[in-house]
Residue, then its C-alpha position, 0 to 999 in steps of 0.5 A: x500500500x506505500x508503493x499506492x500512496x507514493x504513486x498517487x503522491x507523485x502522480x498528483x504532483x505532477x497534474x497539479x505542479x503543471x496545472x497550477x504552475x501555468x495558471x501562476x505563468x498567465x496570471x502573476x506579474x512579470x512572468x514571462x508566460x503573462x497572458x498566455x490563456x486559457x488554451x496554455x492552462x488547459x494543454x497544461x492541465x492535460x500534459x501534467x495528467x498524461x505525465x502523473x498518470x504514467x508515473x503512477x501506473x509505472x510505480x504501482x497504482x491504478x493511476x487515479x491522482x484525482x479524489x473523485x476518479x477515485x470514488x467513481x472506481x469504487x463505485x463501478x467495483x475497479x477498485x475496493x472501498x478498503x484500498x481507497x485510503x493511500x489513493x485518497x491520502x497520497x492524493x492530497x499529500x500531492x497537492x501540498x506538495x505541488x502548491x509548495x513547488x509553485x510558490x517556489x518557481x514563482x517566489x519573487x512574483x507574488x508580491x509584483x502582484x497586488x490582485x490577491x484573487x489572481x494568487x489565490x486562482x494559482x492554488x484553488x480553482x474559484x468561478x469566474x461569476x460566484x453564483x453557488x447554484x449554478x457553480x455547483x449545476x456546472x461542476x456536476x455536468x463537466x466532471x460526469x462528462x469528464x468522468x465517463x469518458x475515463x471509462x470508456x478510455x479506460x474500456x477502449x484505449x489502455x487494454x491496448x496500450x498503457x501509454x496510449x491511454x494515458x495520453x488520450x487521458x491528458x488529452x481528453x482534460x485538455x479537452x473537458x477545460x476548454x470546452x466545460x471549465x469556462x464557469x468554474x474552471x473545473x475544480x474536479x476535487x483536485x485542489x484540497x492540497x494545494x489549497x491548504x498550501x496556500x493556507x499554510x504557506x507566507x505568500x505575500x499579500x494573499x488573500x483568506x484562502x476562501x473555505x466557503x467555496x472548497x465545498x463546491x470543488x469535492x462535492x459537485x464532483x464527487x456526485x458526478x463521480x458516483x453517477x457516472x460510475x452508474x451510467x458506465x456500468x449500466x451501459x456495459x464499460x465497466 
């Protein structure tokens, strides 16, 4: 079980590193990525899923390195509900350790960066236009979408190959941020970690690290999780 904990700890690492790191390139002052986008963010998303979803297969887990995929695997019978906990603990130790890396690669730019809201956005995904009820309706609808097409990723694409499926995995994040995440940014029960970080760590001139809306982030994903698992078992992927 440490191998799991240790693979779903790196695996994450490396998602969230990659994801939150070009979120903190487009946002914060005079770094040279400055403007980049939201394309930028998303390649970025899906490329650091690719890489943490090899690493992770390749040191001794299924490779899930997102809470909510998680239980959607538990749900669909992949996984049993007893070896959830590594999966779910080296998940969020993974994150922690991805906001300290993400402070660091851009330590002398957060206090060239008045807007505390843009920080924060380099540790935990928060919408665009805070409306709870439809937050919560957008997070549902992008993570169930998201969700099954890991099944039928996982049903098609890794019997063949592990490394193609990892890549279409990647791509298929790419894909879900740019054309679902424009709301919220597609929290996907991702940023409990780094949003701790972020609680923990002396960035300069940063904001609370805004609690009252991480709630949305895990459970609008993780409904979207169980009822996807619901659909792809019916429908024959698991």
């Amino acid at each position: 079980m440490m191998n799991v904990f240790l693979a779903e700890m790196i695996g994450s690492m490396f998602l969230l590193v990659f994801g939150f790191a070009a979120i903190a390139s487009d946002y914060l002052n005079k770094s040279h990525g400055n403007g980049g986008g939201w394309l930028m963010q998303a390649l970025s998303w899906g490329i650091g899923l690719s890489l943490g979803l090899f690493a992770a297969t390749t040191i001794g887990s299924q490779g899930h390195v997102n809470p909510a995929v998680t239980l959607a695997f538990v749900t669909a019978g992949i996984l049993p509900a007893t070896e959830a906990g590594p999966y779910l603990a080296g998940q969020v130790t993974g994150g922690m350790f991805a906001g300290l890396i993400v402070w660091l690669l851009y330590l002398p730019h957060w206090a060239a960066t008045e807007d505390k809201d843009a920080k924060l956005a380099c540790f935990a995904m928060s919408p665009g236009i805070r409306n709870i009820p439809a937050n919560f309706v957008a997070e549902f609808l992008s993570f169930f979408i998201f969700a099954f097409g890991i099944f039928l990723i996982s049903k098609v694409v890794f019997p063949v190959s592990v490394i193609a499926g990892t890549f279409a995995t990647g791509l298929w994040l790419s894909a879900a941020i740019m054309a679902t995440g424009g709301q919220t940014g597609c929290g996907y029960a991702i940023d409990l970690g780094t949003r701790i970080a972020h609680q923990m760590l002396p960035i300069a001139g940063k904001r609370d690290s805004d609690w009252g809306y991480a709630w949305v982030n895990l459970l609008a994903p993780g409904l979207a999780a169980i009822a996807a698992a619901f659909a792809a078992t019916h429908l024959g992927l698991v």
